[in-house]
C-alpha positions in Angstrom: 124.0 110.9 119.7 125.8 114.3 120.6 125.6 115.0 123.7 124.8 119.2 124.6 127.2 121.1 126.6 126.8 122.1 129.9 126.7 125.6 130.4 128.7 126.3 133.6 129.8 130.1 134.4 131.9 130.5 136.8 132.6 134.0 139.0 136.1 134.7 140.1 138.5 137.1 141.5 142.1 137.7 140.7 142.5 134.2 139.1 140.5 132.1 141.9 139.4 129.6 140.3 142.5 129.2 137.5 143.5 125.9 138.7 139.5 124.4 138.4 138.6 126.4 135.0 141.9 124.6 133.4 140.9 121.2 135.1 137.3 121.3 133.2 138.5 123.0 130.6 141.5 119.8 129.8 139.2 116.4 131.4 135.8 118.0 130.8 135.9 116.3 126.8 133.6 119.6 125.4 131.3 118.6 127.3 131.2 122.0 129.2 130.5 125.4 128.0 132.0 127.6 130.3 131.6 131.4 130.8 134.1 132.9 132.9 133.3 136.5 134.8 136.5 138.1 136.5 135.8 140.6 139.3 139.2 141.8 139.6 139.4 144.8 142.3 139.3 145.3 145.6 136.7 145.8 147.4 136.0 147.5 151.5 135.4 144.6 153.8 131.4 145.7 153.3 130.0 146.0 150.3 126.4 147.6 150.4 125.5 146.7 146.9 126.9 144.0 144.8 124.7 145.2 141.9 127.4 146.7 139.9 129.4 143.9 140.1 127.2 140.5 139.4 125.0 140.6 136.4 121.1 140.9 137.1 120.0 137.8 134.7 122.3 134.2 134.8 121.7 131.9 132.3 123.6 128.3 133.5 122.9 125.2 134.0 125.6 125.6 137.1 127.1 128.2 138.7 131.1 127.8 140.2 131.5 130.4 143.0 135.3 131.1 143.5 134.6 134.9 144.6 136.9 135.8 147.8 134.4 138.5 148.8 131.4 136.7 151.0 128.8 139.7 150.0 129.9 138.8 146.7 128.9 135.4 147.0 125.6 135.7 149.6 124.2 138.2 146.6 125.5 135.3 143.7 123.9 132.3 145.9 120.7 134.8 146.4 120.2 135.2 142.2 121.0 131.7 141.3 117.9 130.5 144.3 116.0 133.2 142.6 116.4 131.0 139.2 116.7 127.7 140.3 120.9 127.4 139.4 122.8 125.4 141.8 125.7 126.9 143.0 129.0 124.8 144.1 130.9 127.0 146.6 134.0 125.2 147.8 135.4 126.0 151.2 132.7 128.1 151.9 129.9 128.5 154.8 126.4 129.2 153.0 122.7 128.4 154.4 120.9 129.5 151.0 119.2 126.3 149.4 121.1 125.2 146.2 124.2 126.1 147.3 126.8 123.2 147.7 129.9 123.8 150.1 132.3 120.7 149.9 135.7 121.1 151.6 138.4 122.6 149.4 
């Protein structure tokens, strides 16, 4: 039986989550499909709307979060509850359900 891929995307910023993506990406045997979205700019320490910057529709079975900008993240944790994705956040502080926060 071949097993299907797990579709994980994960959202970055300047390289964030480099060290993770190559780990999955050299122990994960294919059995991850990973779609990688770089945010690469930088941003006022308030951003009033992350529109333009996350996509309105995700389609994974998981969502990584390495963003460094927390409105970036709140909004990202906000449309993966909306669509019932869990969202693993490392290092980071988040009350929204499905979001998982282990120590870095």
């Amino acid at each position: 039986m071949v097993a299907i891929p797990q579709k994980i995307m994960i959202f970055q910023q300047n390289n964030s989550g480099k060290g993770k993506i190559e780990g999955i990406t050299r122990f994960g045997n294919n059995l991850f499909n990973i779609e990688i979205l770089d945010i690469d700019q930088t941003f006022p320490p308030v951003i009033d709307d992350t529109g333009p910057f996350l996509p309105e529709d995700i389609r994974a079975d998981l969502v990584l979060d390495f963003l460094r900008h927390p409105d970036l993240s709140h909004d990202l944790s906000l449309i993966c509850l909306k669509k019932g994705i869990p969202v693993v956040a490392s290092g980071k502080k988040s009350r929204i359900k499905g979001v998982l926060t282990p120590p870095t």
